[in-house]
C-alpha positions as a printed NumPy array, in Angstrom:
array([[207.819, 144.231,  70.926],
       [208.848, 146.229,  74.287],
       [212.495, 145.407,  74.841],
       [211.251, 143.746,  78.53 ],
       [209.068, 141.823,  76.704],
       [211.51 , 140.78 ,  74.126],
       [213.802, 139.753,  76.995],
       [211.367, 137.384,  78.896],
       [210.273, 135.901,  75.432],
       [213.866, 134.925,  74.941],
       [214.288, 133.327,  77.917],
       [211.485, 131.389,  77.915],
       [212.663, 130.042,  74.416],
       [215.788, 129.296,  75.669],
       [214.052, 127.492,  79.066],
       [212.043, 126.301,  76.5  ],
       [214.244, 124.369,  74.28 ],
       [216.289, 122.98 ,  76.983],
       [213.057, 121.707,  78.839],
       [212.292, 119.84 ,  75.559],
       [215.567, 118.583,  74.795],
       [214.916, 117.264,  78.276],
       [211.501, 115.619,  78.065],
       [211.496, 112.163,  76.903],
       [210.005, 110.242,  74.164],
       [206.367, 108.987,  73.59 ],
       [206.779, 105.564,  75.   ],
       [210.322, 105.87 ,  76.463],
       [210.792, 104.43 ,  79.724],
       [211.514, 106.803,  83.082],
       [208.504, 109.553,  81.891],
       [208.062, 109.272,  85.934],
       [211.245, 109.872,  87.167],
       [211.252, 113.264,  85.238],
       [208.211, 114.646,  86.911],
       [209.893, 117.494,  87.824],
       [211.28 , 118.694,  84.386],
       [208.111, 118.13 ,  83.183],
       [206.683, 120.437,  85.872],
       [209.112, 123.124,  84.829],
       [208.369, 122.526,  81.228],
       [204.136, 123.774,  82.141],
       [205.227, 126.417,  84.137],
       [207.594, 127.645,  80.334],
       [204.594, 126.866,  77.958],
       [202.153, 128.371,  80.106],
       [204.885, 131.595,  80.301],
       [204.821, 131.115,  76.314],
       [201.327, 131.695,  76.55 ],
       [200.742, 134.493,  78.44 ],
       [203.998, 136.215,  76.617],
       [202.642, 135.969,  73.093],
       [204.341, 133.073,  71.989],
       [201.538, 130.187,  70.961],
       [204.014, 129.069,  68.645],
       [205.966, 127.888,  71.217],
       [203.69 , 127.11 ,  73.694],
       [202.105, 124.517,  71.324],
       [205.339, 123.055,  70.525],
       [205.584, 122.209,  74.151],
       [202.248, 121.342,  74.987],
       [202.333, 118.794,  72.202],
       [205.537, 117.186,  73.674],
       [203.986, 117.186,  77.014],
       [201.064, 115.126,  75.666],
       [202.732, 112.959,  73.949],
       [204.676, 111.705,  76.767],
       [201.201, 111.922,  79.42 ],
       [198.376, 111.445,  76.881],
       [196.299, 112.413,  80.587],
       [198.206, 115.73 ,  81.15 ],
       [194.681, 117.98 ,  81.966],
       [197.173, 121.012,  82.034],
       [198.807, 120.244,  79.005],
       [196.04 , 119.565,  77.212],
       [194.811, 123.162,  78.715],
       [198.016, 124.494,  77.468],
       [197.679, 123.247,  73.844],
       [193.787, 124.705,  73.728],
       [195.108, 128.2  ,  74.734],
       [197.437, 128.22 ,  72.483],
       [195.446, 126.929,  69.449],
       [193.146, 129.239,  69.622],
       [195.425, 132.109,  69.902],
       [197.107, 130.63 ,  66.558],
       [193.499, 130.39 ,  65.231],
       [193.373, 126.946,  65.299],
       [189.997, 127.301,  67.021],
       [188.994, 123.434,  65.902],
       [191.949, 121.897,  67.529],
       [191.421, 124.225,  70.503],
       [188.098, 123.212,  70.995],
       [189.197, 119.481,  70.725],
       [192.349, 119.515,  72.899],
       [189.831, 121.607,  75.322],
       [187.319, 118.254,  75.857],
       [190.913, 116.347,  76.127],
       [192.059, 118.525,  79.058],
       [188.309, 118.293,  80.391],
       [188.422, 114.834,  80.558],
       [191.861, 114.614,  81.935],
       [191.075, 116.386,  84.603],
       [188.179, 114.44 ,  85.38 ],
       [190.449, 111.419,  85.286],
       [192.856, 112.623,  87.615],
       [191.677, 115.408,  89.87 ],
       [194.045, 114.743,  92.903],
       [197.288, 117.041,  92.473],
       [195.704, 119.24 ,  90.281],
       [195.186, 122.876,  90.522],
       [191.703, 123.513,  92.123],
       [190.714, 126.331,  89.606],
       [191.986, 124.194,  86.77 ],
       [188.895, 122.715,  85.427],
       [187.207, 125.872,  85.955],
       [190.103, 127.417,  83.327],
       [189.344, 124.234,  80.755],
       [185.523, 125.18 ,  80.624],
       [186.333, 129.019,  80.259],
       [189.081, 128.057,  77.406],
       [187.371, 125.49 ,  75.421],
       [184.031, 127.8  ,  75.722],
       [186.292, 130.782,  74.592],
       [187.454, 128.134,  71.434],
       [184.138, 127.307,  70.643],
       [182.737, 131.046,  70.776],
       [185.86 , 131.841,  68.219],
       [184.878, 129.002,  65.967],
       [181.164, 130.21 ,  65.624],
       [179.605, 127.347,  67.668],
       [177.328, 129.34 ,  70.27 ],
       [175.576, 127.003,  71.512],
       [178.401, 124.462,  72.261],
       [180.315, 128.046,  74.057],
       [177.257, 128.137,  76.16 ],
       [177.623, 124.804,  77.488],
       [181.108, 125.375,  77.995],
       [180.   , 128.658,  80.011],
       [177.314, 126.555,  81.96 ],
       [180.339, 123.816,  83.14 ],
       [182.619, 126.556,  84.24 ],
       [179.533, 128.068,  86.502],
       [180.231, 124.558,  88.53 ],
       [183.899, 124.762,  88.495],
       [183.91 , 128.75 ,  89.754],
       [186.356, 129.116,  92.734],
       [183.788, 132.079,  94.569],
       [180.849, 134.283,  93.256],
       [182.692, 137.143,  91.536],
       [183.942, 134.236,  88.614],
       [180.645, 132.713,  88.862],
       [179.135, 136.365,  88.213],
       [181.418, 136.543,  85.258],
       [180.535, 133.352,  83.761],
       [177.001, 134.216,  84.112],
       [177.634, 137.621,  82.325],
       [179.383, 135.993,  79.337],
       [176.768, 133.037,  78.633],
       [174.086, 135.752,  78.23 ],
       [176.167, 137.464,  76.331],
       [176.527, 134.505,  73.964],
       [172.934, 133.782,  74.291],
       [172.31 , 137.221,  72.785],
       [174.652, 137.065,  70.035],
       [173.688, 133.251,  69.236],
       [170.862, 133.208,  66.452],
       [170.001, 129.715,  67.507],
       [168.345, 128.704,  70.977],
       [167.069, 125.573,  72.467],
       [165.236, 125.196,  75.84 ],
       [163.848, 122.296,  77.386],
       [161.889, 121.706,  80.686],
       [160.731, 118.304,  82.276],
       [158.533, 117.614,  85.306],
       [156.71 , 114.256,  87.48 ],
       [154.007, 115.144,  89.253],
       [152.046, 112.622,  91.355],
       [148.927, 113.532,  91.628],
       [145.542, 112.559,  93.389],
       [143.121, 113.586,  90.238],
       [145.196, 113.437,  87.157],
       [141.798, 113.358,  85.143],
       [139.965, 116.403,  86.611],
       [137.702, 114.101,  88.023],
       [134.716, 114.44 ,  90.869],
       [135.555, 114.499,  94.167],
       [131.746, 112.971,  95.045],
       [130.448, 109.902,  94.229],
       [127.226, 111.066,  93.601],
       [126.287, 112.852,  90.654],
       [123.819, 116.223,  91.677],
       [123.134, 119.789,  89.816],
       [122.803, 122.707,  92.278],
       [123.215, 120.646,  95.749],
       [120.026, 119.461,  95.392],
       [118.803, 117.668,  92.305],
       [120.041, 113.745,  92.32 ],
       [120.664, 112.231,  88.888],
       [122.998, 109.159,  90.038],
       [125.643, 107.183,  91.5  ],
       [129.136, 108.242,  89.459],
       [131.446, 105.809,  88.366],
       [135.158, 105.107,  86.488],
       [136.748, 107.756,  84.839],
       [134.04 , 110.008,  86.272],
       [136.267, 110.084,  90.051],
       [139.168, 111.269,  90.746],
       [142.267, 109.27 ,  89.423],
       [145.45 , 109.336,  90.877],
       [148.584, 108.597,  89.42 ],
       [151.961, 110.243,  87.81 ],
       [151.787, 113.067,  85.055],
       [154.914, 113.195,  83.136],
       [155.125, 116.867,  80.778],
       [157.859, 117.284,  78.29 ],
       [158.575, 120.265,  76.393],
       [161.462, 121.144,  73.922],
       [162.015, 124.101,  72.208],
       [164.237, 125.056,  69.138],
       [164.589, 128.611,  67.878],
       [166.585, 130.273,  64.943],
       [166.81 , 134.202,  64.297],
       [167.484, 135.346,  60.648],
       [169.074, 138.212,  60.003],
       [167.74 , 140.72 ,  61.126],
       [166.339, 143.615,  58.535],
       [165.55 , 147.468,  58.179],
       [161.912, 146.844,  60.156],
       [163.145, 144.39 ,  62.235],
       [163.59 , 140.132,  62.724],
       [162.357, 136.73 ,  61.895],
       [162.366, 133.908,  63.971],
       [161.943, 130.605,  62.712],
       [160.876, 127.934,  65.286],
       [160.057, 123.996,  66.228],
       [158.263, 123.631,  69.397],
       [157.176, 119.866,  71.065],
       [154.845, 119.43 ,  73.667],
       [153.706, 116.152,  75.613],
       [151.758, 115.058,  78.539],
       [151.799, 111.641,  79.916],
       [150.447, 109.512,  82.382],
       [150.399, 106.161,  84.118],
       [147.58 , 105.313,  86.681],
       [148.024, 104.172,  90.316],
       [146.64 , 100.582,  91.226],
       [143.663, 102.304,  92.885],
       [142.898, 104.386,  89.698],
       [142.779, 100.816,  87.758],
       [140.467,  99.352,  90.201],
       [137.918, 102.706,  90.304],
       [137.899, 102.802,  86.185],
       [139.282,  98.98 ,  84.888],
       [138.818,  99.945,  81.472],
       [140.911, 103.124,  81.079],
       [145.069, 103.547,  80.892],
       [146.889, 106.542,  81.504],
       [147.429, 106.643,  77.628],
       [143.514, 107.974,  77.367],
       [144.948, 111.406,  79.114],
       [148.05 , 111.608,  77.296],
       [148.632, 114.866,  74.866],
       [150.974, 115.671,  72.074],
       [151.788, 119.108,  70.418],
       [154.219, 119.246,  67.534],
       [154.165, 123.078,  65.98 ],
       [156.312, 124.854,  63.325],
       [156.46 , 128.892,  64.443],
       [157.363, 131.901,  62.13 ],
       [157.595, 134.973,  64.704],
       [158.018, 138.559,  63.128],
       [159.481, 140.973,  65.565],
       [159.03 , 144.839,  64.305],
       [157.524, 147.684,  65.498],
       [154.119, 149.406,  65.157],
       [154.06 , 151.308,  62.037],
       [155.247, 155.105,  62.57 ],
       [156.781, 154.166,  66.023],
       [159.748, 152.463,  67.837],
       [157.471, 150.302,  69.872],
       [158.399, 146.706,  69.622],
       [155.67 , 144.154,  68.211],
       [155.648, 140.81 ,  67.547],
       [153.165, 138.327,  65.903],
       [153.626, 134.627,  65.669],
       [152.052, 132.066,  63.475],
       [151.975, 128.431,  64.584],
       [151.246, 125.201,  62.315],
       [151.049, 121.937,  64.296],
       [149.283, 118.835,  64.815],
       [147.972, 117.429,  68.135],
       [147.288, 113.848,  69.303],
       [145.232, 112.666,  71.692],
       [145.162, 109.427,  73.676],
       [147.554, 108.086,  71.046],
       [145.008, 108.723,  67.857],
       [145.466, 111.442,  65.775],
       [143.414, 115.002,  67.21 ],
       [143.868, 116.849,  63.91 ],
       [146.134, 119.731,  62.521],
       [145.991, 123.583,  64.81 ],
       [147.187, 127.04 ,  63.482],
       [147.524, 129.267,  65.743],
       [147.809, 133.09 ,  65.636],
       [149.535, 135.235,  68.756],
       [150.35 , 138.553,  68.961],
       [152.324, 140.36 ,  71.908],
       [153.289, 143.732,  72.709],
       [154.703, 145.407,  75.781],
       [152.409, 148.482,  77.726],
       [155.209, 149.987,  79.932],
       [158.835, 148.892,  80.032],
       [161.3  , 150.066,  82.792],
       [164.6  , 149.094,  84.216],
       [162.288, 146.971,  87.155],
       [159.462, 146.631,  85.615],
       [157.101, 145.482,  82.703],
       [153.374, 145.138,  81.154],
       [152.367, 143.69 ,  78.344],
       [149.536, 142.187,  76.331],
       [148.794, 139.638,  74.341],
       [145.995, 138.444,  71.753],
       [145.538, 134.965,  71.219],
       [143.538, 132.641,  68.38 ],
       [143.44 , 128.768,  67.879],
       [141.884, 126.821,  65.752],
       [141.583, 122.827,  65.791],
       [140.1  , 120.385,  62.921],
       [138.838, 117.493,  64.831],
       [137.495, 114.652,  63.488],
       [134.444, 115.278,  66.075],
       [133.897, 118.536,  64.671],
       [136.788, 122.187,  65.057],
       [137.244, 123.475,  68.022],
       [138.341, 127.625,  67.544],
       [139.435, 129.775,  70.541],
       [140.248, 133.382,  71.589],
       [141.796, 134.822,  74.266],
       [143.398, 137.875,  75.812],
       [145.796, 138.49 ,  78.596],
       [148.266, 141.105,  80.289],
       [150.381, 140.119,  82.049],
       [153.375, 142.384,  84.808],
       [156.294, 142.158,  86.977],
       [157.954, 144.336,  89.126],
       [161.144, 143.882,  90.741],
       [161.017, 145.511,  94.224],
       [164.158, 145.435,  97.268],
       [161.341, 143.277,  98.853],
       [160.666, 141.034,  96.476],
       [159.877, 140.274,  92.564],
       [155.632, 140.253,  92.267],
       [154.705, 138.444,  88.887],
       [150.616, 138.407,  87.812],
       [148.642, 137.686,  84.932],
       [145.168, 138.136,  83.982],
       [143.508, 136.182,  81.103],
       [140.113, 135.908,  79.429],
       [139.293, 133.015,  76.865],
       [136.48 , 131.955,  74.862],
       [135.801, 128.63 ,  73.189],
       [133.712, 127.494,  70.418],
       [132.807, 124.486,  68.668],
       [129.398, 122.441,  67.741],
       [129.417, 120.271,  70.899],
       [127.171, 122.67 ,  73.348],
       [129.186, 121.238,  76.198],
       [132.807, 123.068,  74.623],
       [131.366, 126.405,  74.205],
       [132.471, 128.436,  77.077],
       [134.265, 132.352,  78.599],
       [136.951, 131.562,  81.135],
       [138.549, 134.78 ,  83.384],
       [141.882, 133.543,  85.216],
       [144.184, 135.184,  86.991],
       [147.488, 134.549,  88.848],
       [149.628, 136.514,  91.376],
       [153.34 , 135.124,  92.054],
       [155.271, 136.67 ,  95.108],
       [159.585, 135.781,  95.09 ],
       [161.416, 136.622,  97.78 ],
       [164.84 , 139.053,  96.524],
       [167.478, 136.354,  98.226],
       [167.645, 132.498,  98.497],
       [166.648, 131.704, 102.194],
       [169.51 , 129.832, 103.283],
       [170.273, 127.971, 100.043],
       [166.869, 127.479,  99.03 ],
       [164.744, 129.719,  96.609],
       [161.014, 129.969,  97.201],
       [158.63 , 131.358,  95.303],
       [154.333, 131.289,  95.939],
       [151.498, 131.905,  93.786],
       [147.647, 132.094,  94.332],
       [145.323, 131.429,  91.008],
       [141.76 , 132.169,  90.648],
       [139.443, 131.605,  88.021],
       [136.015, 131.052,  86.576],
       [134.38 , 129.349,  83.971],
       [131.333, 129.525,  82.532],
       [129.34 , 127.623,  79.872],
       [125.843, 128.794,  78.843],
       [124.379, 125.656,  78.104],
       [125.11 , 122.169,  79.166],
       [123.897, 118.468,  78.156],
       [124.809, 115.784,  80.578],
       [122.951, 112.905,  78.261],
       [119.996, 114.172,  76.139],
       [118.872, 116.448,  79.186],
       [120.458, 120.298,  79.508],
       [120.936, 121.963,  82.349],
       [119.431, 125.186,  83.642],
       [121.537, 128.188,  83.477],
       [124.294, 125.65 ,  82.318],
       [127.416, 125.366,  84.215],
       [129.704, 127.463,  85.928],
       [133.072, 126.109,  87.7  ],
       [134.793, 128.373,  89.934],
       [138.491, 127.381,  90.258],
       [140.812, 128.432,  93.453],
       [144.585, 127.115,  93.728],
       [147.805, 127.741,  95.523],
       [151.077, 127.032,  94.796],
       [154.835, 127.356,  96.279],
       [158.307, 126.488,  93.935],
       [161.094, 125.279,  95.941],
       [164.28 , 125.6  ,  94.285],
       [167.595, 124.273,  95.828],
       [170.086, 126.806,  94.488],
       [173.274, 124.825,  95.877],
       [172.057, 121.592,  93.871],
       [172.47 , 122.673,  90.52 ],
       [174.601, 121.398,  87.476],
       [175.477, 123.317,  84.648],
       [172.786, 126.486,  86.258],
       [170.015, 123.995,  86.218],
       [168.335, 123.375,  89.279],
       [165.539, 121.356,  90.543],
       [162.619, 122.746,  91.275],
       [159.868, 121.02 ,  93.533],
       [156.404, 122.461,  93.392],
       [153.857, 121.528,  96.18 ],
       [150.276, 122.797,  94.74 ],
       [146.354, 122.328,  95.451],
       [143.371, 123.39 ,  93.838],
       [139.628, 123.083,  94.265],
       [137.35 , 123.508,  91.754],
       [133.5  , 124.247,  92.811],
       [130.762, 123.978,  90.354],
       [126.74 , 123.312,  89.691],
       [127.022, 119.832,  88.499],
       [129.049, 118.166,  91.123],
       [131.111, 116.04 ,  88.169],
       [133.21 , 118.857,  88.039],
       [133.685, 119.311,  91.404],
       [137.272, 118.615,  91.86 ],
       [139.774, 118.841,  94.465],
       [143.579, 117.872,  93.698],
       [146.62 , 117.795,  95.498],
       [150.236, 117.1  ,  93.634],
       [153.754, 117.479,  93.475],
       [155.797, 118.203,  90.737],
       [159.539, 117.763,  90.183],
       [161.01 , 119.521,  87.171],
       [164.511, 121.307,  86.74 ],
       [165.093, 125.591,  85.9  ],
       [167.51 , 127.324,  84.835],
       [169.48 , 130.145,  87.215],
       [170.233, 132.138,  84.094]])
């Protein structure tokens, strides 16, 4: 030890042990009246601390919150110090302590302190091998950050702990009121081609309105990874549910909201390597799941994905993607492929985000046999205007089936929808908790086809949250 160093350890020991000797009891009376030797005794353990002496500063600390079982600092104290002894259990503990101390009593406190609990108990956490309890840590200090360099730096470190953490779970959840939540006509006659009358339409035929409620959970665990690369094990959940306004009750009397819902539960294996003879990254996913449909059972799906990227630079990407699905249903399987490529580029002006997409759909119900081309252009502006992100998209598509029953008739040429929609995010940056933030979509789409059933036009909002980082 440097003899300065030396020095300033030795006094705070001797500080140190007359600031003890000077603390009272747990549970002797006049703990108040001593406020100020306490006071002096944080200022020595948090010296201890920063001088290399854990020892001692947990010797304190302990003291300290034994006579104020609500000492936030304290509490911060004994965490630091903890972990530095490689107690990284306690530290994590005595971290949630200080936490909720200083939740308790936030008047008088230091205004960076709870900022400097999150940051600790993450760093505790991160040393005991818990990742993903580090990078919740991480996301309650982004709240707590007193201006944006800290918040940059707390940013920085969570994806670096994302990175290193072989496990990952994501979630998303949105409402959206809409005025067709069944893809239902916007006429209330039913016609092929403008012209030909077949009939009045009727219930679940029309447009419903109501609330759709989508849930989605993901959990995600890298193995170690090998000489040709990584696999990722994975659960994914998917569901879609929806209630029916009064209206939508009196158009179709005999139909609930539960006759829309949809459930996905899938088990993934994902291979990441590279094309053979190359460093070009690869990566192929298998997915096992079961679906359910208006609360009856839909049958088991596999499905088979494969991704790679076309051009990768520091602000930009490409990449493609081959898709296949297959579904046993108890009305008959349902198989589908698809293709897409999808970009970004990250501009001064802007981020611009688009997608293409082709899919094709078979099964032995004439009326599920179809080609679909989509396509999707998003436009982000580079900063928040005021404290409000915004970002707009236009989508396009069409749809085409070759032939078409509607009864025991078909339909000339079949049917062809042609789909147009636009959409703009609104995210409140200055809203958030823990980096998520709500995000309110406004979109509309119209939908124009040859058999006015599936002429649709809908209007909705959706509320959901989104992560910053």
């Amino acid at each position: 030890m440097q003899p300065a160093l030396r020095q300033a350890a030795l006094g705070i020991a001797l500080v140190a042990g007359m600031a003890l000797a000077a603390l009272p009891a747990s549970g002797e009376q006049g703990a108040a009246e001593q406020s100020l030797t306490l006071d002096e005794a944080r200022d020595v353990a948090q010296g201890a601390v920063l001088a290399g002496q854990p020892a001692l500063a947990r010797a304190i600390a302990m003291r300290l919150v034994e006579v104020d079982p609500n000492d936030a600092r304290a509490w911060l104290i004994l965490s630091a110090s903890a972990t530095a002894m490689g107690d990284t259990a306690e530290g994590r503990r005595a971290g949630s302590r200080a936490w909720i101390a200083a939740g308790r009593k936030p008047e008088g406190l230091p205004p960076a302190l709870r900022y400097d609990i999150a940051r600790h108990t993450a760093h505790a956490a991160w040393q005991d091998g818990r990742l993903l309890a580090a990078q919740m840590w991480l996301r309650r200090a982004t709240d707590e950050a007193p201006d944006e360099a800290e918040y940059e730096r707390t940013v920085a470190d969570f994806r670096e702990v994302r990175r290193q953490n072989p496990t990952r779970l994501a979630f998303s959840l949105s409402i959206s009121p809409s005025n067709n939540l069944n893809g239902g006509s916007s006429s209330a006659w039913l016609t092929i081609d403008d012209w030909f009358y077949v009939g009045p339409q009727s219930g679940a035929s029309l447009a419903l309105s109501g609330v759709r409620t989508v849930m989605q959970a993901r959990l995600d665990h890298a193995l170690p990874a090998d000489a040709n690369g990584q696999t990722v094990l994975g659960l994914r959940a998917f569901g879609a549910y929806h209630d029916l306004s009064s209206e939508a009750q009196a158009l179709a009397p005999g139909l609930s909201g539960k006759f829309l819902n949809v459930t996905l539960v899938e088990g993934t294996v994902m291979r990441q390597t590279r094309w053979p003879g190359s460093d070009w990254p690869v990566s192929v996913t298998l997915g096992l799941g079961h679906v359910w449909e208006a609360g009856e059972s839909a049958g088991p799906s596999v499905r088979l994905e494969a991704e790679t990227p076309l051009r990768i630079r520091e602000n930009s990407w490409i990449k493609t993607s081959a898709l296949s699905e297959w579904n046993r249903r108890p009305d008959g399987n349902l198989t589908s492929l698809g293709l897409a490529l999808e970009g970004q580029w990250t501009l001064p002006q802007g981020t611009l985000s688009w997608v293409a997409a082709y899919r094709n759909g078979d099964a032995p119900d004439v009326n599920r046999q179809y080609s679909a081309l989509s396509g999707e252009i998003s436009y982000e502006p580079p900063r928040p205007i005021g404290d409000v992100r915004l970002r707009g998209s236009i989508i396009a598509g069409i749809k085409d089936y070759p032939s078409y029953l509607l009864g025991p008739f078909g339909v000339t040429d079949g049917r062809e929808d042609e789909t147009l929609g636009l959409a703009l995010d609104i995210m409140p940056v200055k809203f958030g908790v823990m980096g998520y933030v709500p995000r309110l979509t406004l979109n509309a789409q119209a939908t124009d086809s040859n058999i006015s059933r599936f002429e649709t036009r809908q209007i909705g909002v959706s509320l959901g949250i989104e992560s910053q980082f």
